[in-house]
N, C-alpha and C positions, 0 to 999 in steps of 0.2 A: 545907375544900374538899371539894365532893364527887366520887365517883367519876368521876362524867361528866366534868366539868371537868379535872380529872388528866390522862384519856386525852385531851381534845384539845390540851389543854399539852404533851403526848408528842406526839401526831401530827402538830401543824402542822410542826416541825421537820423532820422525815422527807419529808414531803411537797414542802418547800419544796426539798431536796434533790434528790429524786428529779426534780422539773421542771427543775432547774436541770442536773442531768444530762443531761437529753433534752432541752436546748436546746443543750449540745455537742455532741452527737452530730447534731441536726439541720445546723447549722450544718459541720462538718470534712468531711459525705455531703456537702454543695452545693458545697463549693470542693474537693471531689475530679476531679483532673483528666480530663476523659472519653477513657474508649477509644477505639484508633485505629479509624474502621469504625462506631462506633455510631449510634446515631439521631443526624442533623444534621449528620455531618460528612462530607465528599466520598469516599466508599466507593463501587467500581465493583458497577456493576446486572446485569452478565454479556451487555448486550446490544453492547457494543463503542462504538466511538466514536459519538457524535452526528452528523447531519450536516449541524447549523446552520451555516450560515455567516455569518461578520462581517457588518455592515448596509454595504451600497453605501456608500461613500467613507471607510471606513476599514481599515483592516492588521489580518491577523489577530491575535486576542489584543489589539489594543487598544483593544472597547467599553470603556466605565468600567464597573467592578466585573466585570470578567471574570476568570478564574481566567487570571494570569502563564505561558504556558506554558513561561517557561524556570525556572520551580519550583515548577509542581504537574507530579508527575510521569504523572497520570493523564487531561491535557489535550492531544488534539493539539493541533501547535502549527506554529511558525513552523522548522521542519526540526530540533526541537532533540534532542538526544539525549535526556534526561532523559522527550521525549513518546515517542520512539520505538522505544528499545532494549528487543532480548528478547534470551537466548541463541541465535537465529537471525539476529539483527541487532545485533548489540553495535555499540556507541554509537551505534545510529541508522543513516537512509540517507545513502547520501552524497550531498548537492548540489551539483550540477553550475553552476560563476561560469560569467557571461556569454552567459546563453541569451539566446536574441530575444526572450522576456518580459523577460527583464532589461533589454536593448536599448532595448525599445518604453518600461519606465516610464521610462528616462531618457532618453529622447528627450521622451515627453508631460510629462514634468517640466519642462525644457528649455522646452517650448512655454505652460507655464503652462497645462494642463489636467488640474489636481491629481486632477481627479476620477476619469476614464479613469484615470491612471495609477495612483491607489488600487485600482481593479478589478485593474488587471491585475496590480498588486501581490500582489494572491490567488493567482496563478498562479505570480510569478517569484517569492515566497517558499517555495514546496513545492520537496521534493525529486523526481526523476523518475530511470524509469531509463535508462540506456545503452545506444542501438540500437547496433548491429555486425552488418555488411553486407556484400552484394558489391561494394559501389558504393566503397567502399576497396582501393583497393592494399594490398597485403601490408606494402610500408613504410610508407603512414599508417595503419594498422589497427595496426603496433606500436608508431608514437610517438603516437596517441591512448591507447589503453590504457594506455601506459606512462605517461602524464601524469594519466589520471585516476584509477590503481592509488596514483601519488606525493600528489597532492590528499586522495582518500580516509584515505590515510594520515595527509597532516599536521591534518585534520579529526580522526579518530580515529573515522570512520562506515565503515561495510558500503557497498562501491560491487555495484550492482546492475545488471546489462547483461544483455542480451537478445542473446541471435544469431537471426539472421536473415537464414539464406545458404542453405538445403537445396536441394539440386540440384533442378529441373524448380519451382523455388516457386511456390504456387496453379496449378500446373499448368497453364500457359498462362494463367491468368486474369489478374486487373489489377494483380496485384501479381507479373506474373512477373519470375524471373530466377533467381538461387542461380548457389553455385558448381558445377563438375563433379562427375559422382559417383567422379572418382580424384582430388579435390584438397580434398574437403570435409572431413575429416581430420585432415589437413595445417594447412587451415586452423583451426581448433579448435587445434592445438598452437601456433601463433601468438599464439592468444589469451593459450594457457594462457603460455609465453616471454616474453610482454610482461606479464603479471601481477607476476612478479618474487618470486613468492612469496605476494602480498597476496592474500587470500580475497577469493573476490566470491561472492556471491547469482546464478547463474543461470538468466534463464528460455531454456531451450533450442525454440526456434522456435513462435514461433504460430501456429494453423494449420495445423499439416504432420500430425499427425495425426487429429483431426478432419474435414480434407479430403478423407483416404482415403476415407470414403465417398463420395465425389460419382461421379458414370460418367465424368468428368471424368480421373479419376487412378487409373480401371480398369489395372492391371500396377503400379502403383509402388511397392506396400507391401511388396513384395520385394526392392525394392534401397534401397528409404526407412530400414524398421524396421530392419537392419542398421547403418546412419550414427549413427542419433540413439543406437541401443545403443552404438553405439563414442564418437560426441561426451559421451556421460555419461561414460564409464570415463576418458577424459581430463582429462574437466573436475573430477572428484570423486578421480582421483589425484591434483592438484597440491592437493587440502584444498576447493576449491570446493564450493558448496552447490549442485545443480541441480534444479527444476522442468520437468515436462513438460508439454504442450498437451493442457490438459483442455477445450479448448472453449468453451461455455458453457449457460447452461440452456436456449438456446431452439434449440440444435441438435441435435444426439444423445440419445438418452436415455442413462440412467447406465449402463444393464449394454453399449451399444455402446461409450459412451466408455472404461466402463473395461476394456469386450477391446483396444480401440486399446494403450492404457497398456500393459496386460499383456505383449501381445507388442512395445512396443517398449523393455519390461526397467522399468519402474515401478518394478520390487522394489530396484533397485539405484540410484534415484534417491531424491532425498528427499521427493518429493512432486510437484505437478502444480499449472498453475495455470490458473484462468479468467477470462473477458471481458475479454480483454486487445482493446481496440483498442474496444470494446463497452459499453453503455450500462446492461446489464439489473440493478434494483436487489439492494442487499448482500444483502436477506434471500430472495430467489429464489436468488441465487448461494449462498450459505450451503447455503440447503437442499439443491440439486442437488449444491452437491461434497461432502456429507456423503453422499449417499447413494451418491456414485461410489468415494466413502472407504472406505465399507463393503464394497465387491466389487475393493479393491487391497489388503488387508491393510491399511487405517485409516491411509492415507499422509495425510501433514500437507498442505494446500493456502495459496493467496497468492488472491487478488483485487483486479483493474483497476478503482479507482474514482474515476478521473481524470473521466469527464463521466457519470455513472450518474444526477447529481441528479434528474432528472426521470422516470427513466429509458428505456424505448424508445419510438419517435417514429416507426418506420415507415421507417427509413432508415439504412444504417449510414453514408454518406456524409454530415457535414456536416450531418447534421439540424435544421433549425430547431429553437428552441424547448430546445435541449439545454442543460443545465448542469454546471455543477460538482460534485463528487462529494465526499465527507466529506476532508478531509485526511488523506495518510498517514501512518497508525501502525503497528507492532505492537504498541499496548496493545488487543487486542481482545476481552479477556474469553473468548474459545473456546478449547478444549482442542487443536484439530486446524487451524483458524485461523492461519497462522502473522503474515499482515500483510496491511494494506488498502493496495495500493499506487499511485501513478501511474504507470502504465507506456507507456499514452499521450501525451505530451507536448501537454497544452489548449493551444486556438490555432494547433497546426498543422494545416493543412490535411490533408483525406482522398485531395482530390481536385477537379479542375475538375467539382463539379457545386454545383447552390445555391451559384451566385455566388462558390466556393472558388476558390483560386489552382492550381497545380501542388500536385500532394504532397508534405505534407512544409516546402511554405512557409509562414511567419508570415503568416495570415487575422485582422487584427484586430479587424474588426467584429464575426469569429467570434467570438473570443478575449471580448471583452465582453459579447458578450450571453451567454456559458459563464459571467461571473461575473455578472451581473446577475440570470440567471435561479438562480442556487444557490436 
């Protein structure tokens, strides 16, 4: 045999190995299980929730092949803790049984118009937060509270309430009333007594300071900033979390709003929130309270995206054509972001204008085309 023939009698062998090597190794790399985050798998984009909404006549999270929101934890969802919860809001918001969206789908159930009530289904399944008013007595204002401090609880969610009593409020305008400026106070330590201990998320009055600009509420900002300084010191000694009225982007510019802030003690709240009651979309609002962020010492803010869908329409009454706004979360991707929340309760009315009812009353036609148009 000669040389040649020797060495490839040698080399098939070797060769035949070294393939068969590199077809284990190809093979144990492909059934390697992929990283959390990598290409292909549901890993967040940093731009915060989407703001698709379900297709007309069915419940959130249940197109076919939609991401489960009560286990993917990166999906808003249907009020679940798992879509909801940050360290700002452990276990989620809390939702509030038996709203007049809740009402209405079981009534349109009831009447056999699956469809309507699927709409409004969108609506009575989100959380929303907790108005407190002057329009309560001091004893329904503490067995409210105290009922939905015990709810929140047995939920195991963040309940979220709004006050909305400031003395002289909108300053004669159409949302007047509030309490006195020697009982406003007072009031606030009611809240905090009927809390019972349970932390709530505070957004402390919308509007009240924003409005100070107007010639409307020329002298008030002297016996105003005073209150909402004392309403925080109360609300955030019993462990409360509170937000101030940062406005929103289409009224003040950032360095006005954030002198408001400043002097009504910012430094000593946890942050500020905007478009509360308002329409104008997430990424305008983003922008303007980051830049109001940077002239408070980088305070953390909330945003109202209960009817933003569309956003402004020329009307803060009732505007046609308005919709629904992304589902609240705190999974939002931002650093200073703390939650996208409903603080307006879709479907109630603003006001008797555009064919609305009294304020504050269930407008269902509203209420529909707010889910129709998302």
């Amino acid at each position: 045999m000669n040389f040649r023939s020797r060495l490839v009698r040698t080399l098939i062998p070797v060769l035949l190995g070294v393939l068969g090597l590199a077809l284990v190794l190809v093979v144990a790399l492909v059934t390697l299980p992929q990283r959390p985050g990598a290409a292909g798998t549901a890993s967040g984009s940093g731009q915060g929730p989407s703001p698709t909404a379900p297709a007309p006549g069915a419940e959130p999270g249940a197109e076919p092949g939609a991401a489960d929101p009560a286990t993917d934890p990166d999906t808003p969802g249907d009020a679940t803790a798992a879509a909801t919860s940050n360290v700002y809001f452990p276990g989620g918001f809390y939702r509030e049984p038996d709203t007049p969206a809740d009402a209405a789908v079981t009534r349109l159930r009831a009447a056999g118009d699956t469809a309507s009530a699927a709409l409004v289904q969108q609506i009575a399944s989100q959380p929303t937060a907790i108005w407190l008013g002057d329009w309560y007595s001091d004893a329904l204002l503490t067995t409210l509270v105290k009922r939905h401090a015990a709810a929140a609880r047995q939920q195991g969610t963040t309940l979220v309430l709004v006050t909305y009593a400031i003395p002289n409020r909108d300053c004669g305008g159409y949302s007047a009333g509030g309490h006195g400026y020697d009982t406003y106070l007072a009031w606030n330590r009611t809240i905090v007594a009927a809390l019972g201990g349970t932390r709530a998320v505070v957004l402390v009055e919308p509007d009240s300071l924003s409005m100070l600009a107007s010639p409307k509420c020329a002298g008030e900002a002297a016996k105003r900033l005073p209150l909402i300084r004392g309403a925080v010191d109360i609300l955030r000694a019993a462990g409360n979390r509170t937000y101030l009225d940062g406005g929103n982007s289409n009224w003040l510019t950032p360095s006005a709003q954030a002198g408001w802030l400043t002097q009504a003690g910012i430094a000593t709240a946890d942050g500020f929130f905007t478009n509360v009651s308002n329409f104008y979309p997430v990424q305008a609002e983003q922008d303007y309270a980051g830049k109001v962020s940077s002239r408070v010492g980088w305070k953390h803010f909330v945003i109202d995206v209960s009817r933003n869908g569309r956003g402004w329409l020329g009307t803060w009454c009732n505007p046609p054509g308005a919709g629904l706004g992304a589902n609240p979360t705190a999974k939002t991707g931002a650093v200073k972001l703390d939650a996208l929340l409903w603080v307006k309760h879709p479907g109630l009315s603003d006001g008797t204008c555009n064919g609305g009812p009294a304020a504050g009353s269930w407008f269902e036609s509203y209420a529909l085309d707010l889910a129709r148009n998302r």
